[in-house]
C-alpha positions as CSV (number, residue, x, y, z in Angstrom):
1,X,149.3,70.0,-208.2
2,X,146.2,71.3,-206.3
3,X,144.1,71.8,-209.3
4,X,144.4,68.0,-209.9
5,X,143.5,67.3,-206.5
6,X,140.9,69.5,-206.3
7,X,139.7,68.1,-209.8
8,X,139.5,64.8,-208.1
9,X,137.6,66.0,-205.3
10,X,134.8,67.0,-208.5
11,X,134.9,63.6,-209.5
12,X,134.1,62.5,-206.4
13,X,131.6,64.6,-205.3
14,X,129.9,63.9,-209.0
15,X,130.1,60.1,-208.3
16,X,128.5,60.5,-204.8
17,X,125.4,62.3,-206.5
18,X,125.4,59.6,-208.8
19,X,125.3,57.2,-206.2
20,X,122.2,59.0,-204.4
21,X,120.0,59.1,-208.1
22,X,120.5,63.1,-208.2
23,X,119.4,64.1,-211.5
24,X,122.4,64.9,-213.8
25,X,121.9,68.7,-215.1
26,X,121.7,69.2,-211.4
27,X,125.0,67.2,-210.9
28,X,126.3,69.3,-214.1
29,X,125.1,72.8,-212.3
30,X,127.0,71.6,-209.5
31,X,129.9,70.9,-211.5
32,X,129.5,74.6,-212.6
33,X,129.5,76.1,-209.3
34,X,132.8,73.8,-208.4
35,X,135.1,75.1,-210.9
36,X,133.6,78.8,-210.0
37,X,135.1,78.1,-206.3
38,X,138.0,76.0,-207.3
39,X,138.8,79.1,-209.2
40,X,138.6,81.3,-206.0
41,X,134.9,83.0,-207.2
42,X,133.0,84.0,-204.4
43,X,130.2,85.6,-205.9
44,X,131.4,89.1,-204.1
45,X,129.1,92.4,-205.5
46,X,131.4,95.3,-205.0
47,X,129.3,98.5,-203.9
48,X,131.6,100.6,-206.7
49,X,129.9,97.8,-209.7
50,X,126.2,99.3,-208.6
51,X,124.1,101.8,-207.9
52,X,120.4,102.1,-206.2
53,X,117.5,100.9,-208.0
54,X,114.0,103.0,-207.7
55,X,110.9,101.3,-208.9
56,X,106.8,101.9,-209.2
57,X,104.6,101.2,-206.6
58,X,101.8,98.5,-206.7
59,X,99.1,101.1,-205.4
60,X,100.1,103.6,-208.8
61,X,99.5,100.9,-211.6
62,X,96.0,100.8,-212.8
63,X,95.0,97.0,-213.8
64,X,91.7,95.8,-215.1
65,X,89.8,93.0,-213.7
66,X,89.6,91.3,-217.1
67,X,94.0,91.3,-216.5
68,X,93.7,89.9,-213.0
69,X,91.8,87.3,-213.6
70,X,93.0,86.5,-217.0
71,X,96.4,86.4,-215.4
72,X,95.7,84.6,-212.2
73,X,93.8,81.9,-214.4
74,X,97.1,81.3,-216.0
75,X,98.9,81.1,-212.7
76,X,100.7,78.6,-210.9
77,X,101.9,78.6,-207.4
78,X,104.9,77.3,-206.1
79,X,105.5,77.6,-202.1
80,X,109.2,77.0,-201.0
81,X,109.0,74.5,-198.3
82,X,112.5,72.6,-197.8
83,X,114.0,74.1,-194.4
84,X,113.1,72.6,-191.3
85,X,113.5,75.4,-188.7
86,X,116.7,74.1,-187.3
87,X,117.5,77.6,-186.1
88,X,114.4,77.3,-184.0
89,X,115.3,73.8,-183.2
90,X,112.8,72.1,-185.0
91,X,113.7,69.1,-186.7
92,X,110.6,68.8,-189.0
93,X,109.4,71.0,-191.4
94,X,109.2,74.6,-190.6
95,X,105.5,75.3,-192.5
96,X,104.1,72.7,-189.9
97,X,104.5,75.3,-187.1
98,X,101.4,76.1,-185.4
99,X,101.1,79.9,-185.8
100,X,97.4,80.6,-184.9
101,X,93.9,79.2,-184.0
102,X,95.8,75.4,-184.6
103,X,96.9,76.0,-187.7
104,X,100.3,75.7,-188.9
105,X,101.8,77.6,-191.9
106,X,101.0,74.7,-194.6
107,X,97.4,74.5,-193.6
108,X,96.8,78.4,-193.4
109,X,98.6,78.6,-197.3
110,X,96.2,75.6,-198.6
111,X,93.3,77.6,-197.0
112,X,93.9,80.4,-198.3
113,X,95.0,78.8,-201.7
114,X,91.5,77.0,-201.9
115,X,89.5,80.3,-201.0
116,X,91.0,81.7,-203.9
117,X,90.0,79.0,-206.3
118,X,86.6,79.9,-205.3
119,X,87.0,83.4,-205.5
120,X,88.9,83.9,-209.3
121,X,87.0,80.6,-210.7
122,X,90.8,79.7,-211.0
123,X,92.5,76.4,-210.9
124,X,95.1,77.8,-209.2
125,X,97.9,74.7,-208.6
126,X,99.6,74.6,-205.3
127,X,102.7,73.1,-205.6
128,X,105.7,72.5,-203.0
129,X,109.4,72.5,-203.6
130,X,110.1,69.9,-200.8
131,X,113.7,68.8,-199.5
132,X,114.8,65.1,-199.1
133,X,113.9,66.5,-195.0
134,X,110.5,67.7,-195.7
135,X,108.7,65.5,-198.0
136,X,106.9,62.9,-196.2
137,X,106.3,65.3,-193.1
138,X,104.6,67.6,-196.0
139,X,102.9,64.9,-197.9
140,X,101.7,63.7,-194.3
141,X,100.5,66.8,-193.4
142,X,98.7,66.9,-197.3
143,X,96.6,64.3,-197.0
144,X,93.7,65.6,-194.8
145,X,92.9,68.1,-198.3
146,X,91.3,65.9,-200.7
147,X,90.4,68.3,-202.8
148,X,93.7,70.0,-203.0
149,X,95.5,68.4,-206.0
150,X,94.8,69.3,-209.5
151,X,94.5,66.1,-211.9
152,X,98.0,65.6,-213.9
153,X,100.2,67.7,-211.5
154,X,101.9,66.9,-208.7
155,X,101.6,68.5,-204.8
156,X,105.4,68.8,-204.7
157,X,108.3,68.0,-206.7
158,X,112.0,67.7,-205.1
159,X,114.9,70.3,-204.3
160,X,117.9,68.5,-205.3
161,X,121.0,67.7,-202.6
162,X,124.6,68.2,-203.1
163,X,127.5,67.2,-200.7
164,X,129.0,69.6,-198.1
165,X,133.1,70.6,-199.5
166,X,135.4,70.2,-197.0
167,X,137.1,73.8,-196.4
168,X,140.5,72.3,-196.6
169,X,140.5,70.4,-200.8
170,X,137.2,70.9,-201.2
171,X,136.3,67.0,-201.4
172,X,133.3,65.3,-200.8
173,X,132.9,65.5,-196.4
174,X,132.2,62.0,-195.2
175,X,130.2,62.1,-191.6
176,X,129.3,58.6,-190.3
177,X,128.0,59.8,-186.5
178,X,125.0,61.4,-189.2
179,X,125.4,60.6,-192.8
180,X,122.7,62.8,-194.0
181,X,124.7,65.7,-192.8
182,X,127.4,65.2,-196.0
183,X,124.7,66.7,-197.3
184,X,123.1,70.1,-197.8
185,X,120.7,71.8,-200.6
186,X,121.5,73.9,-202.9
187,X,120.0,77.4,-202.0
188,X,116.6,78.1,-203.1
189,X,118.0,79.2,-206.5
190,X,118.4,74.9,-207.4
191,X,114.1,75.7,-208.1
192,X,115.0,76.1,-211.2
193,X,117.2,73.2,-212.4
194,X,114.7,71.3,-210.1
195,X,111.8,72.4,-211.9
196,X,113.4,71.3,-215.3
197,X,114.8,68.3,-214.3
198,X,111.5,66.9,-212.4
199,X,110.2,67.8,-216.0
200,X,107.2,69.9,-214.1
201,X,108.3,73.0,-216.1
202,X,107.0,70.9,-219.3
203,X,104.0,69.5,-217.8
204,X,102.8,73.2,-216.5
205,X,103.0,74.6,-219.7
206,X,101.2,71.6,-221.3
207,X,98.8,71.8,-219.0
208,X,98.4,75.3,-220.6
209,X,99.8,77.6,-217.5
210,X,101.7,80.6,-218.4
211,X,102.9,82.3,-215.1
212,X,104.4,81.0,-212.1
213,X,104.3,83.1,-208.7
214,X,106.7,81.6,-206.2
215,X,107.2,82.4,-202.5
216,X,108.2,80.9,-198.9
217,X,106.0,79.1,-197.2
218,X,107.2,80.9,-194.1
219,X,105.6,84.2,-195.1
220,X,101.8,84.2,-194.9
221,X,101.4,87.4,-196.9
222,X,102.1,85.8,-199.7
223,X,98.9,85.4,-201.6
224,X,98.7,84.7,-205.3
225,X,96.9,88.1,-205.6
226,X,95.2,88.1,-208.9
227,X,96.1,92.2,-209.3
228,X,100.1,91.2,-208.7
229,X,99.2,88.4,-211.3
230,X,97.7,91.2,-214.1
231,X,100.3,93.2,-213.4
232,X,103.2,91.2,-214.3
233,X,101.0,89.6,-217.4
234,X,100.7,93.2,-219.0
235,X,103.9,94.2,-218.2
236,X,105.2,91.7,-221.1
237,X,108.5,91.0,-218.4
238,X,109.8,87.4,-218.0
239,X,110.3,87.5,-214.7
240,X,109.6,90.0,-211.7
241,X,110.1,90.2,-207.9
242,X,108.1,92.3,-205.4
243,X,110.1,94.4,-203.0
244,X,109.3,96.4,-200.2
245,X,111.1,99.7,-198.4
246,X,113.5,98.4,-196.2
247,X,113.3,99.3,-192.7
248,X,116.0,99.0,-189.8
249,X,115.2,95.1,-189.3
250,X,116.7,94.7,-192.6
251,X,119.8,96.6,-192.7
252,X,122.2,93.6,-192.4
253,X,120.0,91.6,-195.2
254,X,120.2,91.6,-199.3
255,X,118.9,94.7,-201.2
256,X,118.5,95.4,-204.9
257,X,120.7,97.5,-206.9
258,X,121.2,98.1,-211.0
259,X,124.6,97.1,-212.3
260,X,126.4,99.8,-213.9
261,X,127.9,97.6,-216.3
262,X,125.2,96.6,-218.1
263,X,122.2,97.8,-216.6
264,X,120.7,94.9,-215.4
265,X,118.5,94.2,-212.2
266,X,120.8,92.4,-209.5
267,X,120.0,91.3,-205.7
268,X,122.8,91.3,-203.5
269,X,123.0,89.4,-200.7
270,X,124.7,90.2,-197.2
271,X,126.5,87.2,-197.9
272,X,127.7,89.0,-201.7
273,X,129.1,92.3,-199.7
274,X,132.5,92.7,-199.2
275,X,133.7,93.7,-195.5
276,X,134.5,97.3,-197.0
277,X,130.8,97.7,-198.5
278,X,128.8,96.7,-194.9
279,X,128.0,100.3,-194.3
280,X,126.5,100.7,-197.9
281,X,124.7,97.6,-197.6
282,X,123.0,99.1,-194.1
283,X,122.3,102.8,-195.2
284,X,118.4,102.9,-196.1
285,X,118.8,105.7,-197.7
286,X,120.8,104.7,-200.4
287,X,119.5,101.4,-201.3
288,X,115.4,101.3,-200.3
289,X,114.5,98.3,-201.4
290,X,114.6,94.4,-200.1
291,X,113.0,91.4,-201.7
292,X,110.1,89.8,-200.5
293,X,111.6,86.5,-201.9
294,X,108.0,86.8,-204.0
295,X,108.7,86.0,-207.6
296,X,106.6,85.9,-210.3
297,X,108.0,84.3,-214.0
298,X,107.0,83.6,-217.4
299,X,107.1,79.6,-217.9
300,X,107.7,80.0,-221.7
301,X,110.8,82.7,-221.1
302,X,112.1,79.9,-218.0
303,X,112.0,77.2,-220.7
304,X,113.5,79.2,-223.6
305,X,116.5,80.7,-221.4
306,X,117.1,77.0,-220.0
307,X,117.2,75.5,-223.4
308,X,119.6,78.2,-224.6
309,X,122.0,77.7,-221.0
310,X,122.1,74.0,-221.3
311,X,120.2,73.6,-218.2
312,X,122.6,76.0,-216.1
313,X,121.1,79.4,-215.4
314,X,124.4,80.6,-214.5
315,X,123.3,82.2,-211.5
316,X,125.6,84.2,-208.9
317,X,127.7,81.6,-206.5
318,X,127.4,81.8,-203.0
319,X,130.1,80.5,-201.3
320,X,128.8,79.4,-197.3
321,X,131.1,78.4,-194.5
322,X,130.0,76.5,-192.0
323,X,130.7,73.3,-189.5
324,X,129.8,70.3,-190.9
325,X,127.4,69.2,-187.9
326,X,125.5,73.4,-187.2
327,X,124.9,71.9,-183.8
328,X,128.6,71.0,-183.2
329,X,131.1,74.2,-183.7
330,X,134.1,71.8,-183.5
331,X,133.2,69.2,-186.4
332,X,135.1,70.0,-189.7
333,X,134.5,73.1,-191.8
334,X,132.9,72.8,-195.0
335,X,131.5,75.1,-198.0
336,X,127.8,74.7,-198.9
337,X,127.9,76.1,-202.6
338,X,124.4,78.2,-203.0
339,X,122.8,80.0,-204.9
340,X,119.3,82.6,-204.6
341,X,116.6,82.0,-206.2
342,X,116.1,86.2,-206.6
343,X,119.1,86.3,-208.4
344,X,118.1,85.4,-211.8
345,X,116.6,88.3,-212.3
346,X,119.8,89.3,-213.8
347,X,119.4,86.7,-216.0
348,X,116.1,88.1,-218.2
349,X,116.2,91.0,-220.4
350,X,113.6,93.2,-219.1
351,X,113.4,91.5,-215.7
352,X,110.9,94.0,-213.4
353,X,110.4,94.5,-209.8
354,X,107.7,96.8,-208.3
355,X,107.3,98.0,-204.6
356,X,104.3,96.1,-202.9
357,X,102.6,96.5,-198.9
358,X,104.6,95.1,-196.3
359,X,101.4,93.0,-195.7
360,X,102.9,90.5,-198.7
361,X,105.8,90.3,-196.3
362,X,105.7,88.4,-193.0
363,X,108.0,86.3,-192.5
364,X,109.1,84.3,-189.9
365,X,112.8,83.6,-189.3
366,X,112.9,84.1,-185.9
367,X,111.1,83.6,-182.9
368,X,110.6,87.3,-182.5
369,X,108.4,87.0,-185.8
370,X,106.6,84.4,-184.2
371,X,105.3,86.0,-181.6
372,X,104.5,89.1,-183.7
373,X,102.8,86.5,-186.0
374,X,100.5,84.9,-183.4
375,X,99.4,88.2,-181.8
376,X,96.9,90.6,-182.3
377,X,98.7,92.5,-184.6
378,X,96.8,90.5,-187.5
379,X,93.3,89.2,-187.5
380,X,92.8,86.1,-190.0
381,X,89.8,86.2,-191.9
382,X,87.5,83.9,-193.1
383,X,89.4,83.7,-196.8
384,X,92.7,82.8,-194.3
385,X,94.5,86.2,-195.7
386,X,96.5,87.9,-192.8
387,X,95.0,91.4,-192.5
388,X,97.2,93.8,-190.6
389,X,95.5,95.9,-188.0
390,X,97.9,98.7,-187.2
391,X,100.1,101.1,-188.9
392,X,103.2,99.7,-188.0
393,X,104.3,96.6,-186.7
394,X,106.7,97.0,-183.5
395,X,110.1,95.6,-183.3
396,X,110.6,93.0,-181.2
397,X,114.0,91.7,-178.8
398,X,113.7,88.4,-176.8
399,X,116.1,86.6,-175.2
400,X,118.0,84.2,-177.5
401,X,118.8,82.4,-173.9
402,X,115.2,81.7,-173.0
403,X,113.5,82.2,-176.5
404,X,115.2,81.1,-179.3
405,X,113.8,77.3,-179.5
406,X,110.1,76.7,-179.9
407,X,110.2,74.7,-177.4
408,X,111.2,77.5,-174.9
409,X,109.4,80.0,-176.3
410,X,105.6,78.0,-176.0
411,X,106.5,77.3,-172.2
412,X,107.1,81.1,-171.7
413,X,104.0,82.1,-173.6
414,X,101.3,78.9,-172.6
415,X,98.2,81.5,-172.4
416,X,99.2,82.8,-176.3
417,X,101.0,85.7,-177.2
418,X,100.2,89.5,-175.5
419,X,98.6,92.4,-177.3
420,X,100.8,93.9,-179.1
421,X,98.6,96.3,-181.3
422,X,99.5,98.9,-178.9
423,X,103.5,98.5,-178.1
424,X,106.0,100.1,-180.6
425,X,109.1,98.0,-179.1
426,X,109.6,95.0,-177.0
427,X,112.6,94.3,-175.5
428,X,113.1,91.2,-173.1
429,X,115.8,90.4,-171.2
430,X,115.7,87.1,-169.0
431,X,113.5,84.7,-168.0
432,X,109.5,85.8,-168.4
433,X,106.5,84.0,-168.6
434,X,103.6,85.7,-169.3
435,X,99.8,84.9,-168.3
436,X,96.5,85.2,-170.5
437,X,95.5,88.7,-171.8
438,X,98.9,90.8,-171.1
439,X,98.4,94.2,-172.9
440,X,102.1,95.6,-173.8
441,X,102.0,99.6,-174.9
442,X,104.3,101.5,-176.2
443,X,107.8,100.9,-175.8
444,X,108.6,98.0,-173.5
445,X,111.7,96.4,-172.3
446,X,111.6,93.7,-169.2
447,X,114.8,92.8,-167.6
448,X,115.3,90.0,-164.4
449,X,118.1,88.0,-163.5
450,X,116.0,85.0,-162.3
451,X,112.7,83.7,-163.5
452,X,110.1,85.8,-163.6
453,X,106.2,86.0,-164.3
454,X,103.8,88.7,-166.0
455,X,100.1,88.4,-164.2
456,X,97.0,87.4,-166.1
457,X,95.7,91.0,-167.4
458,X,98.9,93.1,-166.4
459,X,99.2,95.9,-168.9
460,X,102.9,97.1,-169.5
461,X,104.3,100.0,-170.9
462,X,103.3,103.8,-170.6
463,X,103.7,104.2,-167.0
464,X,102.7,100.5,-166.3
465,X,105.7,99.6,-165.2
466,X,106.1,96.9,-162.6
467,X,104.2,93.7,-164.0
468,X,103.3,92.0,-160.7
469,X,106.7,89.9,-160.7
470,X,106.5,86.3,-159.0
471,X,110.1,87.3,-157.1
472,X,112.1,90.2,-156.4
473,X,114.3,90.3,-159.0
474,X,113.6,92.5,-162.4
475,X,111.1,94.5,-163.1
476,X,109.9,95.7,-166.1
477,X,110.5,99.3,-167.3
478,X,108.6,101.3,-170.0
C-alpha cells in the first residue's frame, strides 16, 4: 500500500514540474532520484567501501605554453551562481556581495574574466548557471559590461527546480504563506542535465569549444588559469577536479577517496558519511584532500556519456532534511533530493584530480570568510586576481549572535575590515565594533558581555591586550 501512495506522490510531483515548464529529462532525472529514495537509498559512502586517494601536484607537472594557451583557447567558463546567501541573510544573489574596493563577487569574476581575454588572445566565454532566484538580479547586475557576451552564446542558462518532498509520503509540499518555497534546486550536480537540456552543451561544441572549467562564483581564486587548462588538455581525462590539503577548517566537509570496488575516483560528502565513519571523515591524515568545487570537463566525453545515460548521469543521491520554510523550524519537514556536481567524477573512466595552491580556493560561506576576504590578507591587482600575501591565512571565530547576517556584520566593521596579515587566530566573543586601521597579531580572542568598541589604530594581540573599550565590560586578551 505505501508504494502506491508514494507512486502517486511521483505523479504528482511530475505533474507540478509540468505545470511550471521544467524541462522533461530534468523531470525524468527527478523521477530517478524518487524511486532511489522511495526505495530507502540515501546515497551513504561507508568508510570500509574506500580508501585514501593521493594525487600529483600542480607545481610538479611541466606544461608548455603552446598547451596552455591551446587549451585555454578551447575553454569555456561556467561560474555557479544560483544561491542567494540566505545563511547570511541575504535575499539576493550571493555573487552581488560587495567584497572589496566596491566591487561585488560578479564584477571582480567578469574583471578578471576580461583581463584574461586580453591576456591568452582567448575568447574565453563566461557563462552563469543562474536559479529561478538569481537571474534577473544577475542579468541586472550584467548589463553595465557591454563587451562581455560572446556572439551566439548566452550569459547564463537556468538551474532547473524541483518540489520540496514532504518527510511524511514524500508528496509534493504545498506552502501558500510563500509558494516559491515548494520549491528547491537540485544540488549543483542538476549543471549537467541543465546544460543538456538548455541545449548549450550542443551550441558550445558547435561553436568549436572543447573544455569546460566550472567553479563557484563565491570563490574568487578561481581563475580559468591557462596552465590548469594545458594540464587537463594533455592529460587526455574527461573530466578532472582540483583539490587541495585539507586543513582543520575542513574536517567536518567532503573529501576524496578511491573505491575499492572498482577503483574509481569518488567525493564523499559529510552529508554521504554514516554516524559511525564521522571520525574517518575528520582525521587529516588519512584522507588529505578536499575539492575546490573547481572542475574542468571534456564537452565531447559530457555529450557522449549523456547520450549513452539517456540524459541521467546517474549520479550519487543526496537525501536533505530540512523545514519547509529554513527561517521557520516549526513549518513541515521535507526532503530536498540533491545531488554534487563533484560527484561525477565517478562517472568517467580515467576521471583525474591534481592538488592545486590554496590560492584557487577562497571561498566564502561564512561571514568569517568575509572578513578574511576583505582584509589585507590579499591585495587585488590590476588583472583583478586575488594574490595572497602571507603564508597562511588565520582562522577566524565571530559571534554567530552579532555576526552572522551581513547586515550585522557591516555595522560592526563600518571603517573596513582590520589587518589581519599579522594574526594567526581570531576569536570574538560579543558585541565589537571596530574603528579604521585596527592591526590584530598573533593570536587574538576578544570577549565582552555588552557592547563594546575597538579604537581607531588599536593594535591587538602580542601583549596588546586591552583595546581601549568604550565600557567596562570585556576586554580583549591575546
Amino acid at each position: 500500500m505505501a508504494t502506491t501512495v508514494r507512486s502517486k506522490g511521483l505523479e504528482a510531483a511530475r505533474a507540478k514540474m509540468r505545470d511550471a515548464g521544467v524541462d522533461e529529462v530534468a523531470i525524468e532525472t527527478f523521477a530517478h532520484y524518487y524511486r532511489l529514495l522511495e526505495h530507502g537509498e540515501t546515497g551513504m559512502i561507508a568508510e570500509s567501501s574506500i580508501e585514501p586517494l593521493d594525487m600529483e601536484k600542480l607545481d610538479d607537472v611541466e606544461v608548455s605554453d603552446e598547451d596552455a594557451l591551446a587549451a585555454v583557447r578551447a575553454t569555456a567558463v561556467i561560474k555557479l551562481n544560483g544561491g542567494l546567501g540566505t545563511s547570511m541573510g541575504m535575499d539576493r544573489a550571493k555573487s552581488l556581495l560587495c567584497v572589496r574596493r566596491g566591487l561585488s563577487f560578479l564584477d571582480i569574476i567578469v574583471r578578471q574574466v576580461l583581463q584574461l581575454r586580453k591576456t591568452y588572445g582567448a575568447t574565453l566565454p563566461l557563462i552563469f548557471m543562474n536559479s529561478f532566484r538569481t537571474s534577473q538580479d544577475t542579468r541586472d547586475a550584467l548589463a553595465r559590461y557591454t563587451d562581455l557576451a560572446v556572439e551566439g552564446l548566452p550569459l547564463e542558462f537556468l538551474q532547473n527546480k524541483e518540489p520540496k518532498l514532504l518527510l511524511k509520503g514524500l508528496t509534493p509540499v504545498a506552502w501558500p504563506p510563500a509558494p516559491d518555497l515548494e520549491w528547491c534546486p537540485p544540488g549543483h550536480g542538476d549543471i549537467y542535465t541543465a546544460l543538456q537540456g538548455s541545449g548549450l552543451l550542443e551550441q558550445l561544441i558547435d561553436a568549436g569549444y572543447r573544455y569546460v572549467f566550472v567553479s563557484n562564483s563565491d570563490n574568487l581564486g578561481a581563475v580559468p588559469d591557462a596552465r590548469v587548462a594545458g594540464w587537463f588538455a594533455t592529460s587526455g581525462a574527461p573530466f578532472a577536479i582540483e583539490a587541495v590539503r585539507r586543513t582543520a577548517s575542513d574536517r567536518k566537509g567532503g573529501h576524496f577517496a578511491r573505491r575499492k570496488s572498482d577503483g574509481r575516483i569518488v567525493l564523499r560528502e559529510s552529508a554521504q558519511t554514516l554516524e559511525s565513519d564521522k571520525e574517518a571523515l575528520a582525521d587529516l591524515d588519512r584522507h588529505r584532500f578536499t575539492s575546490t568545487n573547481n572542475l574542468w570537463f571534456d564537452l565531447h566525453a559530457m555529450r557522449d556519456t549523456l547520450a549513452q545515460r539517456s540524459g541521467i548521469l546517474g549520479l550519487p543521491l543526496i537525501r536533505n532534511v530540512k523545514t519547509v520554510d529554513p527561517a521557520d523550524p516549526t513549518s513541515p519537514e521535507v526532503v530536498q533530493i540533491e545531488t554534487a556536481m563533484g560527484a561525477a567524477i565517478e562517472v568517467f573512466e580515467g576521471a583525474r584530480t591534481i592538488e592545486v595552491g590554496r590560492d584557487r580556493f577562497v571561498p566564502v560561506k561564512t561571514t568569517n570568510d568575509l572578513l578574511v576576504l576583505r582584509s589585507d590578507i590579499y591585495d587585488l591587482g590590476q588583472d583583478f586576481v586575488l594574490d595572497q600575501v602571507t603564508d597562511t591565512v588565520p582562522f577566524v571565530d565571530l559571534d554567530s549572535d552579532y555576526y552572522k547576517l551581513v547586515s550585522e556584520f557591516d555595522k560592526r566593521f563600518p571603517e573596513g575590515a582590520p589587518s589581519l596579515r599579522e594574526a594567526s587566530s581570531v576569536r570574538i566573543e560579543g558585541d565589537w565594533t571596530f574603528g579604521r586601521g585596527v592591526r590584530l597579531k598573533g593570536d587574538v580572542a576578544l570577549e565582552a558581555t555588552s557592547a563594546q568598541r575597538v579604537a581607531a589604530g588599536e593594535v591587538l594581540g602580542d601583549g596588546n591586550s586591552d583595546g581601549n573599550s568604550d565600557g567596562n565590560d570585556g576586554g580583549a586578551h591575546a
